[in-house]
Residue frames relative to the residue before (quaternion, step in Angstrom):
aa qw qx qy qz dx dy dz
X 1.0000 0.0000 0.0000 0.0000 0.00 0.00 0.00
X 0.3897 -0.6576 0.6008 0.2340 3.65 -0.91 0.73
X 0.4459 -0.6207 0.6163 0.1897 3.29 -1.59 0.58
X 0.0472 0.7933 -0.6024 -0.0749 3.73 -0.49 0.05
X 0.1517 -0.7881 0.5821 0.1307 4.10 -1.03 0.87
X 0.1519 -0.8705 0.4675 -0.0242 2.85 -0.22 1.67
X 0.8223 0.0755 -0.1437 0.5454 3.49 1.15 0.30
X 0.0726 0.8354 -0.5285 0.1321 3.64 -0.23 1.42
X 0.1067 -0.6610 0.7426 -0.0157 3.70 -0.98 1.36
X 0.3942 -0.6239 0.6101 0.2884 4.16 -0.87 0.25
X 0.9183 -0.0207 -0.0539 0.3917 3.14 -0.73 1.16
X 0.5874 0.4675 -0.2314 0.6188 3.24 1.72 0.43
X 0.7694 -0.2368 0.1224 0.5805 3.88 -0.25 -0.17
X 0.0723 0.7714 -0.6305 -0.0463 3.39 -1.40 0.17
X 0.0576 -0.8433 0.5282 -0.0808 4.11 -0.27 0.90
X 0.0163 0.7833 -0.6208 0.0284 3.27 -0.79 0.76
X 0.2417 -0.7507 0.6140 0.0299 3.57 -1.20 0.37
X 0.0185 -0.8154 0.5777 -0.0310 3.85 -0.99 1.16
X 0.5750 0.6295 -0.4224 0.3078 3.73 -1.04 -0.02
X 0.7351 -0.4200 0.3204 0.4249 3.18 -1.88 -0.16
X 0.6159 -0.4632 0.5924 0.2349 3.55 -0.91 -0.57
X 0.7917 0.2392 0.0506 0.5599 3.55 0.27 0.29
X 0.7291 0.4363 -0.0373 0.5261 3.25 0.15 -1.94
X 0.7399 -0.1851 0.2324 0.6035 4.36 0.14 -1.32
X 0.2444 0.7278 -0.6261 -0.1363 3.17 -0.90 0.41
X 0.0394 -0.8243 0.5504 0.1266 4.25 -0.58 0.54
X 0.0787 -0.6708 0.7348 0.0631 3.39 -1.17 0.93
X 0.2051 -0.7084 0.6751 -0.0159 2.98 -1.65 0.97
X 0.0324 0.7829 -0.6101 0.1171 3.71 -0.70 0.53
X 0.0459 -0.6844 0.7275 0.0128 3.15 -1.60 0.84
X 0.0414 -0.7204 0.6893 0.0642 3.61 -1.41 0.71
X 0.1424 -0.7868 0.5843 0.1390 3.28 -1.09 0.43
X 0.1868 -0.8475 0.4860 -0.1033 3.57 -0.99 1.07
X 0.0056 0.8995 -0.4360 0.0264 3.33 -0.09 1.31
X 0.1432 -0.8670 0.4767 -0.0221 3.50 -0.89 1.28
X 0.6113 -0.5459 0.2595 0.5108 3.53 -0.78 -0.04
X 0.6131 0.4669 -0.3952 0.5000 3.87 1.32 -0.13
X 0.8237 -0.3699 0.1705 0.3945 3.83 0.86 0.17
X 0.4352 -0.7233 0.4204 0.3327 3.82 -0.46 0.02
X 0.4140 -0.7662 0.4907 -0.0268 2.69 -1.55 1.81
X 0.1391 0.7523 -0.6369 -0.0954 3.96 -1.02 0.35
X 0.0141 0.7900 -0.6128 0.0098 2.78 -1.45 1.29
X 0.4592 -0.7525 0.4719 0.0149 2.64 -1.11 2.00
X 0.2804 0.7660 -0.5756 0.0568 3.83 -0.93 0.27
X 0.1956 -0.6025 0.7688 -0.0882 3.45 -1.23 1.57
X 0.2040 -0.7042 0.6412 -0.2265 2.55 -1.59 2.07
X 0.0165 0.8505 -0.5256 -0.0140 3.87 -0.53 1.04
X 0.0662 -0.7447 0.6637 -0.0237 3.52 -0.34 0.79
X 0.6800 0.4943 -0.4283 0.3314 3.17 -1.95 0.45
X 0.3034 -0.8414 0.2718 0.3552 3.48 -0.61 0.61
X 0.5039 0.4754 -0.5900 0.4147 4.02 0.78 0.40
X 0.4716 0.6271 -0.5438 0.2978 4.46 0.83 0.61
X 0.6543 0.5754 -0.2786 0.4039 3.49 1.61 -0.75
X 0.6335 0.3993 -0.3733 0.5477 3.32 1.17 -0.94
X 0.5894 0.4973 -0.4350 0.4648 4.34 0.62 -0.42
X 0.5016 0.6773 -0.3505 0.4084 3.67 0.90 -1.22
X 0.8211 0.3813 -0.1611 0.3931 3.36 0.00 -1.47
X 0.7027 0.4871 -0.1928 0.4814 3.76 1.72 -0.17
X 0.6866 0.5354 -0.1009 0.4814 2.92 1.74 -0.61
X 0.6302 0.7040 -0.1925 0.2649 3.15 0.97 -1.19
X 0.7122 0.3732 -0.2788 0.5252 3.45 1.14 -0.41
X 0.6961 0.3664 -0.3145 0.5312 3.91 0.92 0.12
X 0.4406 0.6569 -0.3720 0.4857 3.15 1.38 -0.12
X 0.7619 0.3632 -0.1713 0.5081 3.55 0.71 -1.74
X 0.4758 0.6062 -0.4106 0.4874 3.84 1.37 -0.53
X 0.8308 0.2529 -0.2593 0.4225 3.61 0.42 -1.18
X 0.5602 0.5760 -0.4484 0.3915 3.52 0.76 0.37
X 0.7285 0.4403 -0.1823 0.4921 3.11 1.19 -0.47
X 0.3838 0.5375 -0.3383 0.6703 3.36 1.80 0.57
X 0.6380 0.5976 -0.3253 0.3606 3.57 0.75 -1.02
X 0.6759 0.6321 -0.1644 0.3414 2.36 1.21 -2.32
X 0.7049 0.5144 -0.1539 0.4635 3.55 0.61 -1.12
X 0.5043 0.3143 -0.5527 0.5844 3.87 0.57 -0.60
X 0.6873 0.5261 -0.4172 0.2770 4.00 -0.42 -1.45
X 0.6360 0.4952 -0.2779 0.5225 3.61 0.75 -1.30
X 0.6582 0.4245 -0.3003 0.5444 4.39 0.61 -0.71
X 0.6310 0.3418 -0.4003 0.5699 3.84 0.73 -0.65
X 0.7608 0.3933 -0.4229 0.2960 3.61 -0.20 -0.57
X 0.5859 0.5580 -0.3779 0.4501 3.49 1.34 -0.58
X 0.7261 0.5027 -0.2568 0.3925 3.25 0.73 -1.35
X 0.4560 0.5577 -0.3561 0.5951 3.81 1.61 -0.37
X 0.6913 0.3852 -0.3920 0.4692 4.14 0.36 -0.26
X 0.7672 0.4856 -0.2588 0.3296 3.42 0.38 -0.66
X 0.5031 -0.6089 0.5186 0.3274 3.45 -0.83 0.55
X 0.3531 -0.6148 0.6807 0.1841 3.43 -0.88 1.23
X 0.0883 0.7224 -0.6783 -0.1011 3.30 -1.21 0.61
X 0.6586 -0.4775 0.3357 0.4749 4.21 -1.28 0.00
X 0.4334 -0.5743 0.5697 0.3973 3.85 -0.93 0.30
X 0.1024 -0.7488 0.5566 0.3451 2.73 -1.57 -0.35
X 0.1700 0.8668 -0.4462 0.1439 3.35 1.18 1.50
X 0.6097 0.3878 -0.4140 0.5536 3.76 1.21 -0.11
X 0.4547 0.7216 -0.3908 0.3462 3.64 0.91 -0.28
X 0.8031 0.3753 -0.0990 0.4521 3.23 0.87 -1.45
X 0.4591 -0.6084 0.5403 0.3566 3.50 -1.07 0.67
X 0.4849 -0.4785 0.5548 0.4776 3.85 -1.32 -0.42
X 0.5993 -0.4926 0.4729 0.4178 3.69 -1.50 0.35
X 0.7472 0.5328 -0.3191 0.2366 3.57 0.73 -0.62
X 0.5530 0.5100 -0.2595 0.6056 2.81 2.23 -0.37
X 0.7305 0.4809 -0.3806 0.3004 3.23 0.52 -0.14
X 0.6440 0.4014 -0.3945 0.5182 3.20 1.62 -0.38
X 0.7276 0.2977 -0.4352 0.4389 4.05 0.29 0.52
X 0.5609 -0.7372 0.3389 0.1644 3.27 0.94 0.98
X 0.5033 0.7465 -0.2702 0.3412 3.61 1.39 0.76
X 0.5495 0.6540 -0.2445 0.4589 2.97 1.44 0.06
X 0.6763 -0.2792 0.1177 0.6714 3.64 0.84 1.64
X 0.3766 0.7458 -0.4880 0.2526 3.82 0.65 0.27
X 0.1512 -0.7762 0.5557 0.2566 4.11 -0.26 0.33
């Protein structure tokens, strides 16, 4: 099946759509939308045709399970893109067990 992009904005929405004619067709699309309370993506996956109803009715619940897995990695990368990265300090730190018997390079 070919892919076809049926609606592209750079850095703003992008949607594409595959399948038969007739038989399945599924567009998918994401836009993104930024406001003064933070930035928004909405995602939406469209099936038309009539072998999507008999798949629909099998699909639909891992379908909405793995979008919402999606949803979340995207929603941790975009957050994790705002924030200043700064150094741990996880090799810095002794463990708690070393620190309470004082053995850890202690004199």
């Amino acid at each position: 099946m070919d892919v076809e992009v049926f609606h592209y904005d750079e850095g703003a929405a992008i949607g594409w759509r595959t399948g038969h004619r007739y038989l399945i067709l599924i567009e998918e699309s994401f836009e993104i939308i930024e406001d003064n309370a933070g930035t928004y993506v909405y995602h939406s996956i469209e099936c038309r045709g009539w072998v999507s109803a008999l798949i629909w009715q099998f699909t639909k619940r891992g379908l909405r399970r793995r979008l919402a897995i999606e949803s979340g990695i995207l929603a941790r990368r975009v957050e994790g893109n705002q924030r200043n990265y700064t150094v741990g300090n996880r090799h810095k730190r002794r463990s708690l067990k070393a620190q309470a018997s004082h053995r850890a390079n202690d004199e």
